[in-house]
C-alpha positions as a Markdown table, in Angstrom:
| # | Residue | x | y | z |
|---|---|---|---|---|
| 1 | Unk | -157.7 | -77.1 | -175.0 |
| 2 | Unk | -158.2 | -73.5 | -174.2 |
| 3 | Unk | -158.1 | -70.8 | -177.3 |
| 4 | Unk | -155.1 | -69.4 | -175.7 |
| 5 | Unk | -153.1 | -72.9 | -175.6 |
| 6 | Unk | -154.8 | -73.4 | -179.3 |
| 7 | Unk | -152.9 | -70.0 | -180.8 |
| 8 | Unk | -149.7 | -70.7 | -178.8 |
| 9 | Unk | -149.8 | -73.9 | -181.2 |
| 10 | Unk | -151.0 | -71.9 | -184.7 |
| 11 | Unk | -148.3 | -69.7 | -183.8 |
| 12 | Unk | -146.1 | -72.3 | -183.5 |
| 13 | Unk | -147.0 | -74.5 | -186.6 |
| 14 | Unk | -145.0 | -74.9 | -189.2 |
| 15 | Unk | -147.1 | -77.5 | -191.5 |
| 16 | Unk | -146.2 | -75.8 | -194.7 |
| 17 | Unk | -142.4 | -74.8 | -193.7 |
| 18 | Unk | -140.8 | -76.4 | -196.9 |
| 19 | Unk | -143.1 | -74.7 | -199.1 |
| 20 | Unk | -142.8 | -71.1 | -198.2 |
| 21 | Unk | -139.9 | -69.4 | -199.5 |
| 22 | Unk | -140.5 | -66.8 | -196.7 |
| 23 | Unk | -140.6 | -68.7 | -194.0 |
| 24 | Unk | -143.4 | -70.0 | -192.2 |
| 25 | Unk | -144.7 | -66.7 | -189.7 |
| 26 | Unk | -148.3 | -67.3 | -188.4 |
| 27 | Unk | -150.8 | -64.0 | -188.1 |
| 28 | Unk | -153.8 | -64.2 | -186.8 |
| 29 | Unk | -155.7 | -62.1 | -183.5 |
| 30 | Unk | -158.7 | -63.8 | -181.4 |
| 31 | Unk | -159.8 | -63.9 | -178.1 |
| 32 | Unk | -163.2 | -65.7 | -177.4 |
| 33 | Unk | -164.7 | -62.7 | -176.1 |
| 34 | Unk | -164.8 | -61.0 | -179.8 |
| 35 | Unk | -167.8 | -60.0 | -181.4 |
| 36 | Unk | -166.4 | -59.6 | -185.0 |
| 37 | Unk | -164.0 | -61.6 | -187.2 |
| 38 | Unk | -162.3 | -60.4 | -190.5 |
| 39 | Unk | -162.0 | -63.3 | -192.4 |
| 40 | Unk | -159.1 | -63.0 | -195.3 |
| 41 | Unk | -157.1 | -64.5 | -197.5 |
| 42 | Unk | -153.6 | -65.0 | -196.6 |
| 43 | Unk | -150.8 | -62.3 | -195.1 |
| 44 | Unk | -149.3 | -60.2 | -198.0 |
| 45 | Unk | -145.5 | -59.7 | -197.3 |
| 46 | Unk | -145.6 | -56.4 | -195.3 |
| 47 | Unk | -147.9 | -58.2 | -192.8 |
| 48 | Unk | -145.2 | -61.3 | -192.7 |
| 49 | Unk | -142.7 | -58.6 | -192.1 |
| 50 | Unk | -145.0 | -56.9 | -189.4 |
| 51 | Unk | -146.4 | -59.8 | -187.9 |
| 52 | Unk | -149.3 | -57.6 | -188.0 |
| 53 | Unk | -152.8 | -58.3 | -188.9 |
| 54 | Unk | -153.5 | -56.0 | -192.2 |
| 55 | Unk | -150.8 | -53.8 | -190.9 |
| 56 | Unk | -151.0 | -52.5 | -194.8 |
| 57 | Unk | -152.5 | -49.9 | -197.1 |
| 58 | Unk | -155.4 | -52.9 | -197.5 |
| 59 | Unk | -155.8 | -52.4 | -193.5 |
| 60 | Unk | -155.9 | -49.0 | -193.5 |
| 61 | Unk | -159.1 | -49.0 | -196.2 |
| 62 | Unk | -160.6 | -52.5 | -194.4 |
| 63 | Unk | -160.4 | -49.7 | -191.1 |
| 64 | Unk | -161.9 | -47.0 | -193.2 |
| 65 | Unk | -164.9 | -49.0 | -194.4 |
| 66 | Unk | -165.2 | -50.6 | -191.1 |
| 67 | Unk | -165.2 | -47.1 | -189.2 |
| 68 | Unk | -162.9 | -48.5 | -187.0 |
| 69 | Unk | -159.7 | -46.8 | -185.6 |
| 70 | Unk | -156.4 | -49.1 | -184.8 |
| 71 | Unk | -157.2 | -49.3 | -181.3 |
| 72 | Unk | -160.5 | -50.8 | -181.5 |
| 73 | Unk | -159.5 | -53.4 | -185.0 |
| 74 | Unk | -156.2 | -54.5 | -183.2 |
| 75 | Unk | -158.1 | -55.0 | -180.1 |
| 76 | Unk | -158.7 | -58.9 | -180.1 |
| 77 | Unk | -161.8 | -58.5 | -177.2 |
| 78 | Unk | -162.9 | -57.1 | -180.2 |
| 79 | Unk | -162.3 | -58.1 | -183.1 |
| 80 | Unk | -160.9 | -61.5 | -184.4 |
| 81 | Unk | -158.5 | -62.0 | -187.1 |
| 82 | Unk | -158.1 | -65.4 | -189.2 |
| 83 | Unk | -157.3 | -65.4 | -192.3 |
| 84 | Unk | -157.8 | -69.0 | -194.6 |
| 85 | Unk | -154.0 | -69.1 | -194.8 |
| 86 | Unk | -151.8 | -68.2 | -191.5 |
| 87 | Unk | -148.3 | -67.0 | -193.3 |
| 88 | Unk | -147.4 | -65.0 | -196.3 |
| 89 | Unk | -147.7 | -67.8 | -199.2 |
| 90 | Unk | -144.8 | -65.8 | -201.5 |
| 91 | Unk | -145.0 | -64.3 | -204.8 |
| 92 | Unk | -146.5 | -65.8 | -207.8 |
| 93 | Unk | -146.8 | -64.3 | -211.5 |
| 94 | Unk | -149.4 | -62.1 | -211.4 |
| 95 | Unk | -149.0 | -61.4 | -207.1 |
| 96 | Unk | -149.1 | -63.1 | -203.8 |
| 97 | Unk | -150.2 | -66.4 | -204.3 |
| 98 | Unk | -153.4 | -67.8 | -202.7 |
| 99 | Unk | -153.4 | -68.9 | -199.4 |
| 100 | Unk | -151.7 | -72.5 | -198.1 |
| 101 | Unk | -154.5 | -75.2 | -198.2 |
| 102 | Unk | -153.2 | -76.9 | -195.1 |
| 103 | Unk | -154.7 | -74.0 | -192.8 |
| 104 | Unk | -158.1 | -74.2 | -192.9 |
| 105 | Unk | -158.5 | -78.2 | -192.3 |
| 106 | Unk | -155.8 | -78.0 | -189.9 |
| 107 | Unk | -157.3 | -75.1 | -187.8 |
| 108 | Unk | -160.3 | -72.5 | -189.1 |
| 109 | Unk | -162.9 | -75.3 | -187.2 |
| 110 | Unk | -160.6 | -75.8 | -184.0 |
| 111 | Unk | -160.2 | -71.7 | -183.6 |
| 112 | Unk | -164.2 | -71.0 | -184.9 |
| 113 | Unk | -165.5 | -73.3 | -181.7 |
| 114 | Unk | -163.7 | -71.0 | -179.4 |
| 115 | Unk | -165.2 | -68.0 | -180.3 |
| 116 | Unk | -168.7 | -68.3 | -179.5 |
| 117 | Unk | -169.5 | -64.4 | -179.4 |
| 118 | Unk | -169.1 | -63.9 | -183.0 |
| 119 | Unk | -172.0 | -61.5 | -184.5 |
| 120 | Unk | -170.6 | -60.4 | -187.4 |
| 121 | Unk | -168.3 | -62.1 | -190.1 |
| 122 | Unk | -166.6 | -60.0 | -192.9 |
| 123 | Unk | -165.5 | -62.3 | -195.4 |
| 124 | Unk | -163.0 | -60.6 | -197.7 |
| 125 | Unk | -161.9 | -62.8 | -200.8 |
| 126 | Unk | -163.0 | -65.8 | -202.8 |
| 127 | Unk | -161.2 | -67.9 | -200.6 |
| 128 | Unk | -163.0 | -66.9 | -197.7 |
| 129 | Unk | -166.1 | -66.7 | -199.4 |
| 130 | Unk | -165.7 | -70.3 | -200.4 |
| 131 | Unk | -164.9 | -71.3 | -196.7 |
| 132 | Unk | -167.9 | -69.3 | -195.1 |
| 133 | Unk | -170.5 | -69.3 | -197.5 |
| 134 | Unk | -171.3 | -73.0 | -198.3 |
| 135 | Unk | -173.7 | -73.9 | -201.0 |
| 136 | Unk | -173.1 | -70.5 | -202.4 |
| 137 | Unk | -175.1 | -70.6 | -205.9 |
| 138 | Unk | -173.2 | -67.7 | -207.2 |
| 139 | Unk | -169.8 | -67.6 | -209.1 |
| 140 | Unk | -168.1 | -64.6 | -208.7 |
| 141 | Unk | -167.3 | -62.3 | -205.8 |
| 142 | Unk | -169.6 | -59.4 | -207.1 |
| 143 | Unk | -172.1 | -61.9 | -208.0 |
| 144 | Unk | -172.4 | -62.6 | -204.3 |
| 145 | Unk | -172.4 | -59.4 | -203.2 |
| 146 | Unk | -175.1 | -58.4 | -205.3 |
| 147 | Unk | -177.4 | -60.8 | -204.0 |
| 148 | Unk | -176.7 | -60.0 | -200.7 |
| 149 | Unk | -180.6 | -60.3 | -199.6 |
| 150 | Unk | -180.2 | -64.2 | -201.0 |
| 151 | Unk | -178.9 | -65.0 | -198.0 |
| 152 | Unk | -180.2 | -65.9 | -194.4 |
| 153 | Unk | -179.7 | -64.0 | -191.4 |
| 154 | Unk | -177.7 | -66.4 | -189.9 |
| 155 | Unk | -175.3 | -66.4 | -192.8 |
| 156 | Unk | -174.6 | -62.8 | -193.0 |
């Protein structure tokens, strides 16, 4: 299956339709040619209004820090999108809950294989941390980041 036939069926899923009191609304950007992928959490509700990638005030600071215009993040020969959950997951006490666990099993490895160009990931949340760093002896976020030299090349 090519990546384009694979997204026309993320796009299309609706795995976790009868738990999303939003509705199920899939965002994600990749083409295999990319060089970077943004790896997040989930949509927040502006994005599952949008059905735009960090389409946000998050965006606009991930931009910032990245020292990327829109042009060049929302460009997917560029730079890929994919968050651990596809749709906005709703509201929960204390904010947007965390991301729908059918997601990643269902896709993340199917979608990864097709982008073979990848040179830099930027993992942005726990969630994705957990997913992208395996074996990760730390337990917190900063942690991680702190020990940043820990880590292999090939892991950064």
């Amino acid at each position: 299956m090519t990546l384009d036939e694979l997204l026309r069926r993320v796009r299309a899923c609706k795995i976790c339709q009868t738990d999303l009191q939003d509705g199920v609304r899939p965002v994600l950007q990749a083409n295999s040619s990319a060089r970077i992928l943004v790896a997040g959490q989930a949509p927040g509700r502006k994005v599952h209004q949008s059905g735009v990638p960090f389409d946000d005030a998050s965006g606009e600071r991930l931009r910032q820090w990245m020292g990327m215009d829109r042009d060049v993040f929302y460009d997917p020969e560029k730079v890929a999108i994919l968050p651990m959950g596809f749709c906005y997951p709703g509201t929960g006490k204390s904010g947007d809950l965390p991301p729908r666990t059918e997601c990643a099993p269902e896709w993340r490895r199917h979608l990864l294989s097709r982008l073979p160009h990848i040179k830099l990931t930027l993992v942005i949340g726990m969630y994705a941390m957990k997913y992208h760093i395996e074996d990760n002896p730390y337990a917190t976020i900063t942690e991680t980041v702190k020990a940043w030299r820990d880590f292999s090349p090939e892991m950064l």
